[in-house]
C-alpha positions in Angstrom: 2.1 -14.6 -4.5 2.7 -11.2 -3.2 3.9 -12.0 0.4 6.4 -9.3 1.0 9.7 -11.4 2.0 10.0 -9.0 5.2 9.9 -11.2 8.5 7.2 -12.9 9.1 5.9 -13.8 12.9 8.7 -16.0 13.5 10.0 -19.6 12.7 8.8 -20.9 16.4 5.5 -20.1 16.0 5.6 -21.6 12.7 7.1 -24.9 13.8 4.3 -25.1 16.6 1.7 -25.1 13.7 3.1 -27.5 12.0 4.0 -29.7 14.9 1.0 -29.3 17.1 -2.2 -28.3 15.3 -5.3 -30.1 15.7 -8.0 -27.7 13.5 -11.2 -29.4 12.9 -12.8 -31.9 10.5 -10.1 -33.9 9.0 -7.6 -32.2 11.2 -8.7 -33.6 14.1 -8.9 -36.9 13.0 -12.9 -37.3 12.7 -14.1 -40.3 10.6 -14.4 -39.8 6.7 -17.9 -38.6 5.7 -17.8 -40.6 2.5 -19.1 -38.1 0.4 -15.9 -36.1 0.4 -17.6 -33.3 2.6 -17.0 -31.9 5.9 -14.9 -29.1 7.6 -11.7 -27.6 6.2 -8.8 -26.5 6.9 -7.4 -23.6 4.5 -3.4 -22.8 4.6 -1.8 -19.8 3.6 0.6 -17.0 3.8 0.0 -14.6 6.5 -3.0 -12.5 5.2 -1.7 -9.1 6.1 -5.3 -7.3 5.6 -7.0 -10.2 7.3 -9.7 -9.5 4.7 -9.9 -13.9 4.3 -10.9 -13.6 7.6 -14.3 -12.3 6.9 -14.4 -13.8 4.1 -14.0 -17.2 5.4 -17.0 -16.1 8.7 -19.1 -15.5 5.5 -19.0 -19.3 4.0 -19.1 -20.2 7.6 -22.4 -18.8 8.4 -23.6 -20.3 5.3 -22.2 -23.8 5.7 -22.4 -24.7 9.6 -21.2 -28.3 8.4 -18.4 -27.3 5.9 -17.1 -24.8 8.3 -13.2 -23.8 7.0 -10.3 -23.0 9.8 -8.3 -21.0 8.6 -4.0 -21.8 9.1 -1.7 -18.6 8.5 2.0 -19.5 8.2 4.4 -16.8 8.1 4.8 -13.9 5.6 8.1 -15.0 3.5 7.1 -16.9 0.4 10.1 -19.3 1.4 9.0 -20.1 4.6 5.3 -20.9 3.6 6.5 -23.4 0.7 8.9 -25.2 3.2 6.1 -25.9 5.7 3.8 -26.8 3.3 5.9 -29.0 1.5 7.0 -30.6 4.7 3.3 -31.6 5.7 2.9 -32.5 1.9 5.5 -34.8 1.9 4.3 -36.4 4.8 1.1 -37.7 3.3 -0.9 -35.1 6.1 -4.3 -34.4 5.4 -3.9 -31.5 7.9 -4.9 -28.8 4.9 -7.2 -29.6 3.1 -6.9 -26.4 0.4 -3.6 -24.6 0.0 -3.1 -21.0 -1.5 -0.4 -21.6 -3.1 2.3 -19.2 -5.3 1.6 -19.6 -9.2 5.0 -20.5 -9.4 4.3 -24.1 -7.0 1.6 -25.4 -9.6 3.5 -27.1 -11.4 5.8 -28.5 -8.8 3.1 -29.5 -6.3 0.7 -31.3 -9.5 3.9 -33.6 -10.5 4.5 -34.6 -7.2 1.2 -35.7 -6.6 0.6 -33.7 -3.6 -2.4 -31.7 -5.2 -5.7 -33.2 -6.7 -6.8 -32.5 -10.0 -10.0 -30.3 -10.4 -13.3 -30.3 -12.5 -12.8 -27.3 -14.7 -16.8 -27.4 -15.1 -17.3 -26.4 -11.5 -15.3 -23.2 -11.8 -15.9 -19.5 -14.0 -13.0 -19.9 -15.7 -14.2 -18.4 -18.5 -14.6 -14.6 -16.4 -11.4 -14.8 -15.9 -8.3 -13.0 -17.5 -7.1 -15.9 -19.9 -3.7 -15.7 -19.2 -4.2 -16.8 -15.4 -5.2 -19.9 -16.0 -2.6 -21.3 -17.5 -1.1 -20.9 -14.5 -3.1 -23.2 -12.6 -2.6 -26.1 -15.4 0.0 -29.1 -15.6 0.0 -31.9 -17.9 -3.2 -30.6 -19.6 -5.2 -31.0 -16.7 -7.0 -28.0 -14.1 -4.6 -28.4 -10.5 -5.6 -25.5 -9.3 -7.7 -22.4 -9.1 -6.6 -18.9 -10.4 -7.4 -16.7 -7.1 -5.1 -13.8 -7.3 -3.2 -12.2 -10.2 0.3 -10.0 -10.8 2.4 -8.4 -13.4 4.7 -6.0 -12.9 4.3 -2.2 -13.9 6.4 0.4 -14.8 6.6 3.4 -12.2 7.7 6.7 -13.5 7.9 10.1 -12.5 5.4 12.0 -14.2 6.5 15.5 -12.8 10.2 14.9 -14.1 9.2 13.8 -17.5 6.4 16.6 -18.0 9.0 19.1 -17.3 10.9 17.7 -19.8 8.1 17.4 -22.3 9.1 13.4 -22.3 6.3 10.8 -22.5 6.6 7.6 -20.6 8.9 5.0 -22.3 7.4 2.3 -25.0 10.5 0.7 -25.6 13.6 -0.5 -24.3 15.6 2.6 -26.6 12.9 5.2 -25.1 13.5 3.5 -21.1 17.5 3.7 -21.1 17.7 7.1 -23.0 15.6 8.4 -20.7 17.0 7.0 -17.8 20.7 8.0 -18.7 20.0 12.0 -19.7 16.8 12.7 -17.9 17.6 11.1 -14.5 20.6 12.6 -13.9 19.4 16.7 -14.5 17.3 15.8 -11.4 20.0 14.0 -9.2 18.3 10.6 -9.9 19.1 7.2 -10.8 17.6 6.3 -13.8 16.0 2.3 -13.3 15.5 -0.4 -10.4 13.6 -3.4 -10.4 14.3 -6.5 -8.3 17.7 -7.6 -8.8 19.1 -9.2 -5.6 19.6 -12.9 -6.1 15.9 -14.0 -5.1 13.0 -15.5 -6.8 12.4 -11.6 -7.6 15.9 -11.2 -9.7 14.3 -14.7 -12.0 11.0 -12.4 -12.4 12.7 -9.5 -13.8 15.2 -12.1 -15.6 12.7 -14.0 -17.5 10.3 -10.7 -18.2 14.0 -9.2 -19.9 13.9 -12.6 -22.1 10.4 -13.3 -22.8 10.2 -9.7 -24.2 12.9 -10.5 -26.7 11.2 -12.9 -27.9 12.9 -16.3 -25.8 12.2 -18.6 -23.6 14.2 -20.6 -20.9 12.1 -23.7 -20.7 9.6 -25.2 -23.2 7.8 -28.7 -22.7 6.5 -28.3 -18.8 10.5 -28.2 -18.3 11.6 -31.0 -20.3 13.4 -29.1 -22.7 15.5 -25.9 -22.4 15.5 -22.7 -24.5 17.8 -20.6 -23.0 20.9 -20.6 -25.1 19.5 -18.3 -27.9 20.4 -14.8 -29.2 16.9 -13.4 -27.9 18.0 -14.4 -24.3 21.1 -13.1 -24.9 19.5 -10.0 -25.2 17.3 -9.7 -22.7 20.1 -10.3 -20.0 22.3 -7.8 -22.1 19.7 -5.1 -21.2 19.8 -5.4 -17.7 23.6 -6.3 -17.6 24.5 -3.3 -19.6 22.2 -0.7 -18.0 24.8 -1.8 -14.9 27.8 -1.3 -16.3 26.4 1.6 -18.1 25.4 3.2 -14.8 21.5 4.2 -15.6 20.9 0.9 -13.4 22.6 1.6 -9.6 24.7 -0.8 -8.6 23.2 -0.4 -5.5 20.3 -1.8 -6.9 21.9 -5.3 -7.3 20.7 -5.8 -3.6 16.9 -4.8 -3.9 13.8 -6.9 -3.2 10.5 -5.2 -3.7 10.2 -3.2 -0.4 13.9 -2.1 -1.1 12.9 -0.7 -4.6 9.6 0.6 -3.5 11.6 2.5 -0.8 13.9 4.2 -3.2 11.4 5.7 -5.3 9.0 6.5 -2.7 11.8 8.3 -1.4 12.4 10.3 -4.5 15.7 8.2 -6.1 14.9 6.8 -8.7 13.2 7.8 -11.9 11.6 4.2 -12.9 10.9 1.5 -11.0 9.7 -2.1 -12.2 7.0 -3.1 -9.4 4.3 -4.9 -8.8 0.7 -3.3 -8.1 1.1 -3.2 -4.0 3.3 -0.5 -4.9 0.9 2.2 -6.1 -0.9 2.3 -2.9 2.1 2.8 -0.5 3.7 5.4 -2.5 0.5 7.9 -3.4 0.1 7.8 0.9 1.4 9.8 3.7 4.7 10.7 3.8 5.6 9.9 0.6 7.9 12.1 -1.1 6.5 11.2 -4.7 2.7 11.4 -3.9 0.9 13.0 -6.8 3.9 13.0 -8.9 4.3 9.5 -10.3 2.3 7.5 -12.7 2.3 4.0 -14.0 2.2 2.4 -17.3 3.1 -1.6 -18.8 6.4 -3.0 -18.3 8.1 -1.6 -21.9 9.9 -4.1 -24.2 12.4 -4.4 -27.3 9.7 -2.9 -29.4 6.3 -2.4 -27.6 4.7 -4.0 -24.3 6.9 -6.6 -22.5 5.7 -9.6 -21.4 5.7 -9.7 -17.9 5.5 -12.7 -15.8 2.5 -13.3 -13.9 2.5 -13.4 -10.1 -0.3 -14.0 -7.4 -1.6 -17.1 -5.9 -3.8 -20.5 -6.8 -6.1 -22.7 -4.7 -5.5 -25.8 -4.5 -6.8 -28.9 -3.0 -4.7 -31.1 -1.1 -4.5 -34.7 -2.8 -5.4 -36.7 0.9 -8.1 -34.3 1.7 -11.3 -36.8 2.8 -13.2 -33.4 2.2 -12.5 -32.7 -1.4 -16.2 -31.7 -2.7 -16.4 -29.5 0.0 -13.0 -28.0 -1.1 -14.2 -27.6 -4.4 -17.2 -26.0 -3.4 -15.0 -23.5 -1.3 -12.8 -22.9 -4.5 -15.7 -21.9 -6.1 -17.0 -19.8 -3.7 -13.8 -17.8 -3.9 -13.3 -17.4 -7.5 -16.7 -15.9 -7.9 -17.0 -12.4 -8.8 -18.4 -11.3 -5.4 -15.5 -12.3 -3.2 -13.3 -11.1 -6.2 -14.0 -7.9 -5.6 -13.6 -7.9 -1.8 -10.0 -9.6 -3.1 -9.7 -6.0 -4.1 -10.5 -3.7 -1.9 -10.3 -5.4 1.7 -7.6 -7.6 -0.1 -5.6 -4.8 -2.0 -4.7 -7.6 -4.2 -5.0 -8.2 -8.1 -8.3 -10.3 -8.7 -8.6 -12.9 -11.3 -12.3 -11.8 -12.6 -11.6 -10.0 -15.9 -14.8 -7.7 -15.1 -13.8 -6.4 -11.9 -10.9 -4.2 -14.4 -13.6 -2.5 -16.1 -16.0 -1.7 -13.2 -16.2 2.5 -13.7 -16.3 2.8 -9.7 -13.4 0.7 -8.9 -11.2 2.6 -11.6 -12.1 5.5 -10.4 -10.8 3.9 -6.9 -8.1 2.2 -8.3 -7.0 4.1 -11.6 -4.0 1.6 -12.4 -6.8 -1.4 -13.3 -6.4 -0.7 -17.0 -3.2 -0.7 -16.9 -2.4 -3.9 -14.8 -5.1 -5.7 -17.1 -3.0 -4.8 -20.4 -0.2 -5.9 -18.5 -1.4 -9.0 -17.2 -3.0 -9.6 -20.7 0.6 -9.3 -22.3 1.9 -11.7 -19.3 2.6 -15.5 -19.4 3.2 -17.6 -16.6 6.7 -18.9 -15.1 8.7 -21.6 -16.6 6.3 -24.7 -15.3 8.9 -27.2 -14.3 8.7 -30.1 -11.6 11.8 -28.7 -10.1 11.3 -25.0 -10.1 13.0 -24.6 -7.0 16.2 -25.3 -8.8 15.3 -23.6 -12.2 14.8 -20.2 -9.4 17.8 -20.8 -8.0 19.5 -21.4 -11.2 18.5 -18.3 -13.2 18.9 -15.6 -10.7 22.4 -17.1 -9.6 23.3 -16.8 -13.5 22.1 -13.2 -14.0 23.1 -11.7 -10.7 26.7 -12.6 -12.0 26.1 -11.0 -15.8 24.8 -7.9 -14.0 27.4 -7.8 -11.5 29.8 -8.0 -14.6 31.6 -11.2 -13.4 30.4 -12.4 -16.8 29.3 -11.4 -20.0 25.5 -12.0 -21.1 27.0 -14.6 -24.2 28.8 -16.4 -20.9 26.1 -16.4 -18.6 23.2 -17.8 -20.6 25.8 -20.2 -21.8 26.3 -21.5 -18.1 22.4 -21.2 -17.7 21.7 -23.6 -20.6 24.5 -26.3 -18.9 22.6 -25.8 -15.6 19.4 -26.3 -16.1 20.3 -29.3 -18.6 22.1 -30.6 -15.7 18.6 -30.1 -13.9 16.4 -31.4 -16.7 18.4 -34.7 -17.3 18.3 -35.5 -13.0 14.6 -35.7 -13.9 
């Protein structure tokens, strides 16, 4: 989900939420209809373009008796899974549909704390394919694809046309360029996300799904890791440390720091996600009409990214759950799609919304994100992906940080995460 992990409006105002709201419908403790439908409560990271907001006044006018409140909890992904999980654990019923971070499916679906869903209700098949895979566990639909990711390559078109370069394919063509060209220009040749956060196991896993591994298989139950593709992947990103086209100083960024740098004209590539494009084509950017984007680039073609964005979900002690379905459905369709868009600024889920001639000429990255997201694959799935996270970009963060070698750390990453499969 692409909460930025700046501040959000402060843990007191959270706790008051969580402690003290009423809401409406089952919130507020009205009887069960016993049909399943009534109003709703709908929780969710802070919407920072309060586009859900109108949204949300539209299904209102249209359902005066399935009328949805909706709950913002802070902007930090953290922050929004601990509360959630808190009044999840509980057994509330206080929210009755969650937007939830791909990465939570899983996690949320074993615990029981989500209800399973009836594909046949839903237009899954508009969607980009590889999205919803990110909203199954166990075989079974657990949630709703509502908004997409995958990263993108950002590069700086007037540096490479003045060198007569093209954009990087590959891995060989990316580090080449970022170790010769980069430095003619007083640059730094590559930052992604590399500070030891959920964004370092993004970029960590898109290095090893690219060479062609895997860290989990199974829904978790068996790891993958210790192999000479992974080995590889964290070798590229160790090595372009030690090797100085990565910055050291990029071993403490999150996105905003990244962004920052190249926006700010330091950095010949960047690995970002979509938000990006946006903030550094505006005012008082120093790179505005001089950059360009194309897919993440791999060993030998097109990485493959990891998908980001959010899924709707329906709280398993929810007495409204045909109205929440009905509410999932009325945000998955194309229309609200493309507000998702543009009032949004956010990736949508409808695969025809990429191909619309007026929105690319709005948004000319769409064909590139689709490929991207097309060449994507979820996050491990895993019961307890708070410790595979925690795992993996504890591991790497060492390797890049040369307190290990790549052989080394994916050897300790295949003891931890046994460790964490076999406690399950």
């Amino acid at each position: 989900m692409r909460w930025r992990r700046a501040a959000g409006r402060g843990l007191l105002v959270a706790a008051l939420i969580l402690a003290g709201y009423g809401g409406t419908g089952a919130s507020a403790g009205e009887p069960a209809d016993g049909d399943g439908r009534g109003p709703m409560t709908l929780v969710t990271g802070r919407d920072t373009t309060s586009y859900l907001r109108g949204v949300l006044t539209d299904w209102n006018r249209s359902h005066p008796a399935e009328k949805v409140t909706l709950v913002e909890l802070p902007e930090a992904a953290d922050e929004v899974r601990a509360q959630m999980t808190t009044s999840l654990r509980s057994g509330s019923d206080r929210f009755d549909v969650l937007n939830i971070d791909v990465a939570w499916t899983s996690e949320f679906a074993a615990a029981g704390w989500i209800a399973p869903l009836e594909a046949g209700r839903f237009p899954l098949k508009h969607f980009l394919p590889p999205v919803v895979d990110t909203a199954t566990f166990g075989g079974r639909l657990y949630a709703l694809p509502y908004v997409t990711n995958a990263g993108l390559l950002y590069y700086r078109k007037d540096v490479l046309d003045k060198e007569g370069r093209n954009p990087p394919r590959n891995w060989t063509e990316l580090t080449r360029l970022a170790r010769t060209v980069a430095p003619k220009y007083g640059l730094d040749g590559y930052a992604g996300q590399f500070l030891p956060y959920e964004g370092l196991t993004v970029n960590a896993i898109e290095a090893v799904q690219s060479a062609g591994g895997s860290i989990l298989a199974d829904e978790g139950a068996r790891v993958t890791v210790d192999s000479d593709a992974a080995r590889k992947g964290v070798a590229f990103l160790a090595e372009g440390v030690r090797d100085g086209w990565i910055p050291k100083e990029a071993l403490t960024y999150k996105e905003e720091e990244s962004r920052r740098a190249f926006q700010d004209g330091k950095l010949l590539f960047m690995r970002n996600w979509p938000y990006a494009h946006q903030l550094a084509g505006g005012a008082g950017s120093k790179v505005a009409g001089k950059f360009g984007v194309v897919p993440l680039p791999g060993p030998d073609g097109t990485a493959a990214g990891v998908l980001g964005g959010s899924n709707l979900a329906v709280n398993t002690n929810s007495r409204h759950k045909e109205s929440a379905q009905d509410l999932l459905a009325f945000l998955s369709s194309e229309k609200v799609q493309r507000r998702v868009l543009t009032e949004g600024a956010l990736p949508p889920v409808w695969a025809d919304v990429y191909t619309d001639p007026g929105l690319v000429r709005r948004y000319p990255y769409l064909p590139t994100l689709k490929k991207s997201v097309l060449a994507a694959k979820p996050r491990p799935k895993s019961p307890r992906y708070e410790q595979v996270n925690l795992a993996v970009q504890a591991v790497v963060h060492d390797a890049m940080a040369q307190r290990e070698t790549p052989e080394e750390a994916v050897e300790r990453l295949a003891r931890e995460l046994g460790a964490i499969v076999r406690r399950g």
